[in-house]
SERO-930937 format. One record per residue (C-alpha): residue number from 1; residue in one letter; z, y, x. Coordinates in steps of 0.02 Angstrom, whole numbers, padded with zeros to 5 digits. Each point is the difference from the previous one (the first is absolute). Example, Ala and Ser with C-alpha at 12.3 -4.5 7.8 and 13.67 -1.06 7.14 Angstrom:
<atoms>
{seq 1; type A; zz 00390; yy -00225; xx 00615} .
{seq 2; type S; zz -00033; yy 00172; xx 00069} .
</atoms>
This chain:
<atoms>
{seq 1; type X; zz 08851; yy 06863; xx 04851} .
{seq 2; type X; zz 00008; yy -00117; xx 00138} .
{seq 3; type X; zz -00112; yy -00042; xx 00140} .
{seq 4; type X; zz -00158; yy -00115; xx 00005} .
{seq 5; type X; zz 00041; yy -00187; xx -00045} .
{seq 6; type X; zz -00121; yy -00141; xx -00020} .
{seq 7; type X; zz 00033; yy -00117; xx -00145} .
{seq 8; type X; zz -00071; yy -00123; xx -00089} .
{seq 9; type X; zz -00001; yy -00065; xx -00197} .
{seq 10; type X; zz -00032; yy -00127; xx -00092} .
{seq 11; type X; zz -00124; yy -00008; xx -00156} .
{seq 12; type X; zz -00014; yy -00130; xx -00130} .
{seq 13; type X; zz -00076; yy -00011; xx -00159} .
{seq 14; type X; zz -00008; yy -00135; xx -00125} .
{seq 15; type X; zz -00026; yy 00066; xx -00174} .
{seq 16; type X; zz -00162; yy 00102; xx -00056} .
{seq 17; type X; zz -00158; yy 00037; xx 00128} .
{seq 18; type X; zz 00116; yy -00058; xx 00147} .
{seq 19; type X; zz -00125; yy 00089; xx 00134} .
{seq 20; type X; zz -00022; yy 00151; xx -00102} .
{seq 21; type X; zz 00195; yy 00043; xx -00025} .
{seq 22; type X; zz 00009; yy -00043; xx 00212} .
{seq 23; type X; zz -00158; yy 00133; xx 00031} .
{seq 24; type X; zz 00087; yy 00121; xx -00101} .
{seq 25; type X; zz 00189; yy -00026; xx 00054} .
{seq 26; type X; zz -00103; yy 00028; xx 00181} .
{seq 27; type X; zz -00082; yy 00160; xx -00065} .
{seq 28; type X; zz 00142; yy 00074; xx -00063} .
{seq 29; type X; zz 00105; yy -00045; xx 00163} .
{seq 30; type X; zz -00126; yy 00080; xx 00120} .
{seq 31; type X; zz -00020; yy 00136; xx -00126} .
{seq 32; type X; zz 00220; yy 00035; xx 00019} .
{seq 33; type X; zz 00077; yy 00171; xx 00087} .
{seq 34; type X; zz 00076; yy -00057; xx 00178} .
{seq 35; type X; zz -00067; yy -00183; xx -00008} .
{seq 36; type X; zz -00178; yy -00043; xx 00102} .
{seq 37; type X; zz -00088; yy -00169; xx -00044} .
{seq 38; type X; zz -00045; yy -00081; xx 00175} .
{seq 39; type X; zz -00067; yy -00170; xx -00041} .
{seq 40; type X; zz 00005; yy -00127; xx -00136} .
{seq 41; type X; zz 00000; yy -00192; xx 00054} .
{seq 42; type X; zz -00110; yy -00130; xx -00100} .
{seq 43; type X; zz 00035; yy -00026; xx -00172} .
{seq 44; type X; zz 00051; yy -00214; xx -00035} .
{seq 45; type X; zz 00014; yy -00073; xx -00171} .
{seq 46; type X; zz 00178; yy -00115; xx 00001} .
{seq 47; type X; zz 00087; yy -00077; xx -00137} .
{seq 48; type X; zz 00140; yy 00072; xx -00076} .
{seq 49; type X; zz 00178; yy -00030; xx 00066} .
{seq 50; type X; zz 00080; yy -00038; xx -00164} .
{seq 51; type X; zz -00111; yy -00128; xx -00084} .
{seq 52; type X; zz -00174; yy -00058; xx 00006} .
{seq 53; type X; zz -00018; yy 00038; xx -00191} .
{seq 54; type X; zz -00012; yy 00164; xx 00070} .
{seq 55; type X; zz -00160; yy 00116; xx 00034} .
{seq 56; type X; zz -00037; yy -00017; xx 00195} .
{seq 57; type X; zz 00031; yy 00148; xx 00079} .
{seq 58; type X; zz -00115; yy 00120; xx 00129} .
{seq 59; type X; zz 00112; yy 00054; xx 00144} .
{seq 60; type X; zz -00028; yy 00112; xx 00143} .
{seq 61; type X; zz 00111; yy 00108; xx 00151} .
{seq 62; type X; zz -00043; yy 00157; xx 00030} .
{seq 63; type X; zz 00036; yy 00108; xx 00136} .
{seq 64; type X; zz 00064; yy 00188; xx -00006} .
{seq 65; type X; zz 00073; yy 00154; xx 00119} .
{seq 66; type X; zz 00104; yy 00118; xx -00113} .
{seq 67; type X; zz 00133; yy 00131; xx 00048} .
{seq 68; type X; zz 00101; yy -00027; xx -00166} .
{seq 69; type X; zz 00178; yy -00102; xx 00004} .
{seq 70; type X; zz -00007; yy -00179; xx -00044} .
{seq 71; type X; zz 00094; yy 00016; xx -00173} .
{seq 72; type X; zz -00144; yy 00140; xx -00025} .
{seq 73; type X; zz -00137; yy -00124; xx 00056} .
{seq 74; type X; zz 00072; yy -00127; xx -00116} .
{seq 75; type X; zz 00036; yy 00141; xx -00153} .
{seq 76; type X; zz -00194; yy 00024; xx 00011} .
{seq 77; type X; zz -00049; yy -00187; xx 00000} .
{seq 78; type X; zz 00100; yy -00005; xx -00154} .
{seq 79; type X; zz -00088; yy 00162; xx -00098} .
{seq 80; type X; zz -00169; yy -00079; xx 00033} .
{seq 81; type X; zz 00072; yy -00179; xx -00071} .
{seq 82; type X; zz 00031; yy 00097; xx -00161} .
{seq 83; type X; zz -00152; yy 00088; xx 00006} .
{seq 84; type X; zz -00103; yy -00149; xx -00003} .
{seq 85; type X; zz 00091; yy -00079; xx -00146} .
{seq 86; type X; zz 00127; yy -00095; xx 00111} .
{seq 87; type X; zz 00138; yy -00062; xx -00141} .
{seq 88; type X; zz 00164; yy -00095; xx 00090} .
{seq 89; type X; zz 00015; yy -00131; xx -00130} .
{seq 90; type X; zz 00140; yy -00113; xx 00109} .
{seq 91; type X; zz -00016; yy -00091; xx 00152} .
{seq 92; type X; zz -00168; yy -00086; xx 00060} .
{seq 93; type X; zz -00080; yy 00083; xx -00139} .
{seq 94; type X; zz -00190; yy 00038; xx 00000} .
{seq 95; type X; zz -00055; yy 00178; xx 00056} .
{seq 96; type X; zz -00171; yy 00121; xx 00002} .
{seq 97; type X; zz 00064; yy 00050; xx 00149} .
{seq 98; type X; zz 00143; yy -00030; xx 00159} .
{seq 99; type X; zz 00010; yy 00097; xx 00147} .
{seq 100; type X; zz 00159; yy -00054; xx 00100} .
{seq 101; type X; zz 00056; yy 00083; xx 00153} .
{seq 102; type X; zz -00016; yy -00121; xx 00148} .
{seq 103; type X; zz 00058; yy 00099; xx 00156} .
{seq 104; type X; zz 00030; yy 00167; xx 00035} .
{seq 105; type X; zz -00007; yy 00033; xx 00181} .
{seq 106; type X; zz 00126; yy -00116; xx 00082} .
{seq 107; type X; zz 00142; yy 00072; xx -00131} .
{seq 108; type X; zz 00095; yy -00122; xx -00077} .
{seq 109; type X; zz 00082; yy 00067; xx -00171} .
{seq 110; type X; zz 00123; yy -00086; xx -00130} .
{seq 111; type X; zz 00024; yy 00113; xx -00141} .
{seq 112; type X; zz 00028; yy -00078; xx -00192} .
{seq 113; type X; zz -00194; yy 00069; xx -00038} .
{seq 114; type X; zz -00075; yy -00038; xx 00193} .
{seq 115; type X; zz -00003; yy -00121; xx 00110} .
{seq 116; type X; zz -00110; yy 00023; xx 00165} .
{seq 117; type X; zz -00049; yy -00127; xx 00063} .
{seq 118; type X; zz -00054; yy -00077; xx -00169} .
{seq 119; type X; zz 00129; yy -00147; xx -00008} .
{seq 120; type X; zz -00111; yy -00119; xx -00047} .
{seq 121; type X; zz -00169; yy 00045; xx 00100} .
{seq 122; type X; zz 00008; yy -00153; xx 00131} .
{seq 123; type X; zz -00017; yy -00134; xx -00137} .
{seq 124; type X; zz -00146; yy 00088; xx -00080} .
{seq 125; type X; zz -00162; yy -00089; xx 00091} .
{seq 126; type X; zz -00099; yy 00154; xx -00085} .
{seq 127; type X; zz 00089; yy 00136; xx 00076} .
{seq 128; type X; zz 00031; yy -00065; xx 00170} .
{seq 129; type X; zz -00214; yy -00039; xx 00016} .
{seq 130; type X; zz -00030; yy 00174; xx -00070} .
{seq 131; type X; zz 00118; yy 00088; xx 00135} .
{seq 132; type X; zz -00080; yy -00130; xx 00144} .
{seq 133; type X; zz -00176; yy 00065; xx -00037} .
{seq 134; type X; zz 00063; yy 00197; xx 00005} .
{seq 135; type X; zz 00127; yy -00043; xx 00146} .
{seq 136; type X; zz 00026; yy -00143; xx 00073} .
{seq 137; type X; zz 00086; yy 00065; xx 00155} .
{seq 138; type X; zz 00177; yy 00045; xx -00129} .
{seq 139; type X; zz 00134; yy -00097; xx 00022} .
{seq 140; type X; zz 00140; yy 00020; xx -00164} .
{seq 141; type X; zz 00132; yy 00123; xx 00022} .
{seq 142; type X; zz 00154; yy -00111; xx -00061} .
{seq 143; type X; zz -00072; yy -00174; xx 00063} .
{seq 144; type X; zz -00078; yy 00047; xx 00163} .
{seq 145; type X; zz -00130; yy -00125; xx -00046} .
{seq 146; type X; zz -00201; yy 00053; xx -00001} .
{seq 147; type X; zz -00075; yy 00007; xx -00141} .
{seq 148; type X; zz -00126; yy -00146; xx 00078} .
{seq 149; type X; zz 00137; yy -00104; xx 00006} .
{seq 150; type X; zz 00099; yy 00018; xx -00167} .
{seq 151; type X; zz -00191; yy -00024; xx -00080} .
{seq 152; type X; zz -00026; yy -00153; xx 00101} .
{seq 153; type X; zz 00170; yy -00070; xx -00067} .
{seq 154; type X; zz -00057; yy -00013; xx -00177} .
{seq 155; type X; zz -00171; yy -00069; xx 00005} .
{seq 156; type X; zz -00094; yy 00116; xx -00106} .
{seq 157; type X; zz 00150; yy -00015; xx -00143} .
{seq 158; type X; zz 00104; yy 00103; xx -00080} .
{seq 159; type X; zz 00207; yy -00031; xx -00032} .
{seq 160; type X; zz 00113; yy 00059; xx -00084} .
{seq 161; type X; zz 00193; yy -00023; xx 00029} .
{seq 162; type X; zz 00069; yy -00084; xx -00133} .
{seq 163; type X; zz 00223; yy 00000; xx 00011} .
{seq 164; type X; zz 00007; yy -00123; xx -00147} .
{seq 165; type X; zz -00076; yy -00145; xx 00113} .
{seq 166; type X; zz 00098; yy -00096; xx 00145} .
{seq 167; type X; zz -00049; yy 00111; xx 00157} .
{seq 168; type X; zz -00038; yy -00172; xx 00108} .
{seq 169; type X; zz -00064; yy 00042; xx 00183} .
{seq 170; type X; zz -00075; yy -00135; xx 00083} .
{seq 171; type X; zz -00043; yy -00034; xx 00178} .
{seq 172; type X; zz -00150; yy -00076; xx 00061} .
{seq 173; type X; zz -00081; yy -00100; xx 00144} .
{seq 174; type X; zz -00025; yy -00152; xx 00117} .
{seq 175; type X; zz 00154; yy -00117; xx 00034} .
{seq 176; type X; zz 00088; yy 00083; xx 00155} .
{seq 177; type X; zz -00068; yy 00183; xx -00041} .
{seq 178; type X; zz 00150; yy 00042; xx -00028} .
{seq 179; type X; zz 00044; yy 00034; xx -00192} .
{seq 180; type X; zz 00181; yy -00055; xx -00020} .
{seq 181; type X; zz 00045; yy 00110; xx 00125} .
{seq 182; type X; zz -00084; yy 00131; xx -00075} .
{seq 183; type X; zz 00073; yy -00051; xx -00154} .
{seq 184; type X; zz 00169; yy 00015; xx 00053} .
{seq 185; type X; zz 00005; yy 00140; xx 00071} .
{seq 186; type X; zz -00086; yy 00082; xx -00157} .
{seq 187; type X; zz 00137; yy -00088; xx -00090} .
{seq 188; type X; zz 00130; yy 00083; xx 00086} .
{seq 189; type X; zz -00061; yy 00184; xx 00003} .
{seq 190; type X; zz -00005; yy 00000; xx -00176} .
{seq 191; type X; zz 00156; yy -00113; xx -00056} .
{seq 192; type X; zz -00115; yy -00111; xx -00091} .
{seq 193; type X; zz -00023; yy -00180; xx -00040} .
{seq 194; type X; zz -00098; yy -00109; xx 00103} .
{seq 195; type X; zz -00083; yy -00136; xx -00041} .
{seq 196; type X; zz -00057; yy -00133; xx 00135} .
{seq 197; type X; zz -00102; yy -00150; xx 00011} .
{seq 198; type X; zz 00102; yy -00159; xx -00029} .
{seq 199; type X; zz -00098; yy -00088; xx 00152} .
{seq 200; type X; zz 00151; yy -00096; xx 00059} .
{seq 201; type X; zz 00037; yy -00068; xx -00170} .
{seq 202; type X; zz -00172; yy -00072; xx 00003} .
{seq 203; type X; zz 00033; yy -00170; xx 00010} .
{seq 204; type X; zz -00219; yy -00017; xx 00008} .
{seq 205; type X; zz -00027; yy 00096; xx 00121} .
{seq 206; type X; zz 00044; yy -00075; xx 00157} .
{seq 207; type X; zz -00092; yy -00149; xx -00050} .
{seq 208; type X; zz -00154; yy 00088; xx -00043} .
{seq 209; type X; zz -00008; yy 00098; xx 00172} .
{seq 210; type X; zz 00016; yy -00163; xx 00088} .
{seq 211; type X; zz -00159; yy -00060; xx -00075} .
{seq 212; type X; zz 00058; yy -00094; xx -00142} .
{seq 213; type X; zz -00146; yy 00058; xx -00131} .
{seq 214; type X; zz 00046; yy -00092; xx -00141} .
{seq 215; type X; zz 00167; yy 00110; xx -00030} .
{seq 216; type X; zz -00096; yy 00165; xx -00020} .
{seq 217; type X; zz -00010; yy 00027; xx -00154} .
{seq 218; type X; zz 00175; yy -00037; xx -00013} .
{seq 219; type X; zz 00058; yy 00141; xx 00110} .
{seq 220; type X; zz -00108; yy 00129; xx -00077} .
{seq 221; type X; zz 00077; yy -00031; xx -00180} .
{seq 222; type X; zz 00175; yy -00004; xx 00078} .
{seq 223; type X; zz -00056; yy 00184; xx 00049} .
{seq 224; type X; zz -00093; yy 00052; xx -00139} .
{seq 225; type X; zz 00177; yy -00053; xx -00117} .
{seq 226; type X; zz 00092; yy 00083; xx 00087} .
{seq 227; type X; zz -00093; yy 00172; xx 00037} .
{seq 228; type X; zz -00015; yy 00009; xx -00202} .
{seq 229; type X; zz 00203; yy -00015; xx -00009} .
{seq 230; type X; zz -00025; yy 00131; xx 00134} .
{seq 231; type X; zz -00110; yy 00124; xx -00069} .
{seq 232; type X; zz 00009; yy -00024; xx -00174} .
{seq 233; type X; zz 00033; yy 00183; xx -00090} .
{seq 234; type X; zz 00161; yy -00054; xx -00096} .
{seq 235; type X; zz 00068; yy -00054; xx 00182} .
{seq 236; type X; zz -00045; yy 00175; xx 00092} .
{seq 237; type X; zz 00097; yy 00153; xx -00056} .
{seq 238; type X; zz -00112; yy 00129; xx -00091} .
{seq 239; type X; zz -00030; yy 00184; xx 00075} .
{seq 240; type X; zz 00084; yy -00071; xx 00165} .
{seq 241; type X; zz -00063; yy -00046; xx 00189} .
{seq 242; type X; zz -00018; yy -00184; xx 00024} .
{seq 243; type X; zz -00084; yy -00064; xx 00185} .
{seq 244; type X; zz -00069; yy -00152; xx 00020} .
{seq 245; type X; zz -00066; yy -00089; xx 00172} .
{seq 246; type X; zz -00139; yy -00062; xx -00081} .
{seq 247; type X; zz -00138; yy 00032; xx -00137} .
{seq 248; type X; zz -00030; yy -00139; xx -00143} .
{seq 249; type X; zz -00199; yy 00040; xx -00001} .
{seq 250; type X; zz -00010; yy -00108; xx 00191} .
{seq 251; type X; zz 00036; yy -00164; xx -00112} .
{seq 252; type X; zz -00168; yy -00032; xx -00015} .
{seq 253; type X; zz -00031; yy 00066; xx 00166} .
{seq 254; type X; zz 00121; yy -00153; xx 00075} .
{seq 255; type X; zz -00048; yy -00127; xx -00148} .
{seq 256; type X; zz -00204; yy 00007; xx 00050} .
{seq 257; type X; zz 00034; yy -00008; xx 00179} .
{seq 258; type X; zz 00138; yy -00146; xx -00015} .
{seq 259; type X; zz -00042; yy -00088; xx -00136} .
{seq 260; type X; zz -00156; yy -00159; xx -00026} .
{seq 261; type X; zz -00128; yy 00014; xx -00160} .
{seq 262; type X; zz 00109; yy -00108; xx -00120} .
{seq 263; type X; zz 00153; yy 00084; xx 00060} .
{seq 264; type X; zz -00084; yy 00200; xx -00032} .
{seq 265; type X; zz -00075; yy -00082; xx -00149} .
{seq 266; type X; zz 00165; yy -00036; xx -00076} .
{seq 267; type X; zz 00075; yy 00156; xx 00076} .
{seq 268; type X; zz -00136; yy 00143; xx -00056} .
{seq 269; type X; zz 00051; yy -00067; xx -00188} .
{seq 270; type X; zz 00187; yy 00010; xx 00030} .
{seq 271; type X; zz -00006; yy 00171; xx 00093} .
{seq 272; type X; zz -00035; yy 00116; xx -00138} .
{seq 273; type X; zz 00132; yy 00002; xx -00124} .
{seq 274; type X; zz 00107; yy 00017; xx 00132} .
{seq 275; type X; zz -00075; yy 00138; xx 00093} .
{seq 276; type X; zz 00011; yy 00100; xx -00192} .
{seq 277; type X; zz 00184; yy -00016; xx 00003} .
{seq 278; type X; zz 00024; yy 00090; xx 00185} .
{seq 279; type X; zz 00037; yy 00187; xx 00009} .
{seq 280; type X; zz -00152; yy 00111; xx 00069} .
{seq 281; type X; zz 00054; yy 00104; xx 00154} .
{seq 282; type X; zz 00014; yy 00187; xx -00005} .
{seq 283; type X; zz -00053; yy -00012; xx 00177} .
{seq 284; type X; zz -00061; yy -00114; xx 00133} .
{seq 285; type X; zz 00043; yy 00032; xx 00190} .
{seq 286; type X; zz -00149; yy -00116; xx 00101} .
{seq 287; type X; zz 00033; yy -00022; xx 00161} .
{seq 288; type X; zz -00117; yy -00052; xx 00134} .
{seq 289; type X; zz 00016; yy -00051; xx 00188} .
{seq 290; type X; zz -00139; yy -00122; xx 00093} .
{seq 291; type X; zz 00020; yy -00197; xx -00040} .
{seq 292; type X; zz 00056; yy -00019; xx 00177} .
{seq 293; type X; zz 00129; yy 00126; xx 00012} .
{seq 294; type X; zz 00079; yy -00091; xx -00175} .
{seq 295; type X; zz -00006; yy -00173; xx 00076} .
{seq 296; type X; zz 00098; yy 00060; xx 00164} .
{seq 297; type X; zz 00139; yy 00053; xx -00138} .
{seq 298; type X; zz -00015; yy -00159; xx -00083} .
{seq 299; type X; zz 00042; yy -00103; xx 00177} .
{seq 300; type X; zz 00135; yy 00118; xx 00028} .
{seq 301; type X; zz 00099; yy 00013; xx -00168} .
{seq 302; type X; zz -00010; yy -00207; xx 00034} .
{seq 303; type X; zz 00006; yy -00058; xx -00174} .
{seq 304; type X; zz -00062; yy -00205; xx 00008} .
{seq 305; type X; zz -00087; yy 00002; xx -00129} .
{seq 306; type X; zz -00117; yy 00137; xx 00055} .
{seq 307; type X; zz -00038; yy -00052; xx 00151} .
{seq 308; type X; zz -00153; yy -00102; xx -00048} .
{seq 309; type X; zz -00073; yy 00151; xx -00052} .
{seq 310; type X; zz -00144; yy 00043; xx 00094} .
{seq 311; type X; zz -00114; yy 00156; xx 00067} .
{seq 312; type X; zz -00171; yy -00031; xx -00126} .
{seq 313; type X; zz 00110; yy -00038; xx -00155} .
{seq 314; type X; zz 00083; yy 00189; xx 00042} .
{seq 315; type X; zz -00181; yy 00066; xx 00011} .
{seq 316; type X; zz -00034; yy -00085; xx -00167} .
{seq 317; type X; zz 00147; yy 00096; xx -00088} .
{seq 318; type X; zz -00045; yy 00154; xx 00071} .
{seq 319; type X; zz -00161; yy -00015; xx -00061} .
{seq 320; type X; zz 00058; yy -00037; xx -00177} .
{seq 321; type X; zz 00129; yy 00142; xx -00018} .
{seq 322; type X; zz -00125; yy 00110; xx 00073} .
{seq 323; type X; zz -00122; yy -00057; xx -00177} .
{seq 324; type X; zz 00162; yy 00009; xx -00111} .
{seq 325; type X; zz 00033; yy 00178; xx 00050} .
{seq 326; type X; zz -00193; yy 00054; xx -00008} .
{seq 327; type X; zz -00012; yy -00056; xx -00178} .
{seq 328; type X; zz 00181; yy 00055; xx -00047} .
{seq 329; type X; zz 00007; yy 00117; xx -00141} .
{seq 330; type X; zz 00160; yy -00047; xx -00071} .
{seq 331; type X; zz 00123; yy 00139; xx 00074} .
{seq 332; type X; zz -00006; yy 00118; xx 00175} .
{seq 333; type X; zz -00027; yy -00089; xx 00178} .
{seq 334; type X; zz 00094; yy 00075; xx 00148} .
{seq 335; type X; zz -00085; yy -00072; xx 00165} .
{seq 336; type X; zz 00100; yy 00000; xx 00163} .
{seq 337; type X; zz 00004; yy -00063; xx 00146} .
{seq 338; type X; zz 00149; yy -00131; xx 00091} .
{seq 339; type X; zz 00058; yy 00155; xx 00106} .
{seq 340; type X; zz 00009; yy 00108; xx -00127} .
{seq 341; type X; zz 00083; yy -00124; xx -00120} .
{seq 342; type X; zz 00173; yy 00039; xx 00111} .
{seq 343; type X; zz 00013; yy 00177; xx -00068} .
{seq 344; type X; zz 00069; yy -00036; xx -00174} .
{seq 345; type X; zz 00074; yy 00155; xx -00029} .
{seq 346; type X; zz -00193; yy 00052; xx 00015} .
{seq 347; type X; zz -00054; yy -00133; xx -00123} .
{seq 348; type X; zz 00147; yy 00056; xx -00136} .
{seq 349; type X; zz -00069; yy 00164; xx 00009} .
{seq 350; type X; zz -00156; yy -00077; xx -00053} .
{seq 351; type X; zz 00053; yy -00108; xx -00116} .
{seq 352; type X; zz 00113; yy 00140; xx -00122} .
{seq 353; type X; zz -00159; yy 00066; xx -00051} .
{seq 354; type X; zz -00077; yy -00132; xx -00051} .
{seq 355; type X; zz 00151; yy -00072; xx -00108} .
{seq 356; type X; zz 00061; yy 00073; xx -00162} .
{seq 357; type X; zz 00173; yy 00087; xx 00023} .
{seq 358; type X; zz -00008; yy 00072; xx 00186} .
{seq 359; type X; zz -00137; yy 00161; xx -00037} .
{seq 360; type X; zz 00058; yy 00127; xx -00069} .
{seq 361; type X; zz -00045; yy -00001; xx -00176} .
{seq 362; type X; zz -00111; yy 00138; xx -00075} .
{seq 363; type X; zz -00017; yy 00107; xx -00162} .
{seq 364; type X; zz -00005; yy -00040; xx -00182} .
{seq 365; type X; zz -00160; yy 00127; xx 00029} .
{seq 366; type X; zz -00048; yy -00091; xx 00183} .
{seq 367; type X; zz 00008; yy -00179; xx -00081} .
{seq 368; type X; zz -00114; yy 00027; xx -00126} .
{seq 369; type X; zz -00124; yy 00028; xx 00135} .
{seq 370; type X; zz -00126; yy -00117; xx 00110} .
</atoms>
């Protein structure tokens, strides 16, 4: 017997009376030898992981202090899975009942049946509220990341890592914030490829930044080409890192702000079979630094062409990544700072669990899970 240890489970239910299966799996829990039921967190209705045709499921985190072993803790869960008619059919696989062990203290366990922390808990939106409204004061043992701050990352959605996909990181932010240095040095930690914004093979550009209106719509399609032949899946390796300096989603941020009404006329119709051929990232890094701060790196770095920029349009772009990112729902959002953006080893560490290939990878038994 070991001493006292808070944990906390998972409990999901999408086949059956979904509430009644949770209120007994809850019963049956508090009712266990050795295991004391502390506190249960709301219970949210989300849609199921593996395909809308799906039932929805009911999901909720409870909160326990037990003085059994974790592979005990997690023998248990299982029993009351099988009493309650749980049948492991294959992967993603609709249950009466799941009850997945989150954390266990701050132990961190690989075994072939058990993995503590559960190896996929950060991109579940559903878990990380649940553990927020019991604790919100925990920070993840592996990640060193609170539990606020991995749920703010996701937007109230829930991920799953997928290894047959390209696993495309993409930086984010105001010209000068910095992302192609970021980007580079992400590059090089893991040995990856990198891909870069062809500014200086622009041949619009210039033009356009020194006023010249009518050769807008020009540049934009020159970059809108060319980040297709970019990001196009059949030209990113699958189940590997890829960086890019750079996210294809600020098109329209760039096309509304630089563009007149005929021009974004012509250029809302042309944007969106394009934007249907790019790669998806696995994960975007946003960075974010004051207009003025990026504008002082913009006069320094001394490119010509940029030096027409000014202060307000800055503001502008910060205010439109800022709406991107509060609407985004297509993949995790890691926030940071300028200052911070220099510790890329820090970032990396990040970044491999949120990309298909660098976590370690759980179960048959664990997979079939969440």
């Amino acid at each position: 017997m070991s001493k006292q240890v808070t944990a906390y489970i998972a409990l999901g239910s999408n086949l059956g009376d979904r509430k009644n299966y949770i209120d007994k799996a809850l019963k049956i829990i508090a009712s266990t030898e050795h295991v004391k039921l502390c506190r249960v967190s709301n219970i949210i209705e989300t849609i199921a992981l593996a395909s809308t045709s799906q039932p929805k499921f009911l999901n909720a985190v409870a909160e326990l202090e037990t003085t059994l072993g974790a592979m005990d803790l997690h023998k248990k869960l299982s029993n009351i899975e099988k009493e309650l008619g749980r049948v492991r059919r294959g992967h993603w696989w609709p249950r009466t009942i799941d009850l997945d062990l989150l954390l266990f203290g701050q132990e961190i366990l690989e075994s072939p049946d058990l993995i503590v922390p559960h190896p996929q808990m950060h991109l579940r939106s559903f878990v990380l509220k649940g553990l927020c409204q019991l604790d919100d004061r925990m920070l993840h043992p592996v990640m060193e990341v609170s539990f606020n701050e991995l749920n703010a990352r996701l937007n109230g959605c829930n991920f799953a890592l997928d290894p047959d996909k390209p696993q495309l990181v993409s930086i984010a932010g105001n010209i000068g914030v910095g992302k192609t240095t970021l980007a580079r040095k992400l590059a090089n930690h893991f040995g990856c490829e990198l891909l870069l914004e062809p500014y200086d093979e622009n041949p619009f550009m210039p033009d356009v930044y020194a006023g010249k209106k009518e050769l807008a719509l020009d540049s934009q399609l020159y970059f809108l080409t060319s980040r297709v032949k970019q990001l196009g899946p059949k030209n990113l390796e699958i189940g590997r890192i890829c960086i890019s300096d750079y996210i294809f989603d600020k098109e329209m941020i760039y096309a509304r702000r630089l563009l007149d009404a005929q021009q974004l006329s012509l250029y809302e119709k042309i944007y969106p079979p394009f934007a249907a051929r790019v790669t998806v990232p696995a994960l975007v890094i946003y960075i974010r630094d004051p207009a003025q701060n990026c504008l002082q790196r913009i006069r320094s770095r001394n490119r010509p062409y940029e030096q027409q920029i000014e202060l307000q349009f800055l503001r502008t772009l910060d205010s439109d990544y800022e709406q991107l990112f509060e609407k985004w729902k297509s993949c995790p959002v890691i926030r940071i700072s300028t200052s911070q953006s220099a510790d890329a080893d820090s970032v990396a560490n990040q970044i491999k669990y949120y990309t298909a290939g660098h976590f370690p990878v759980a179960s048959a038994a664990e997979q079939s899970k969440m």
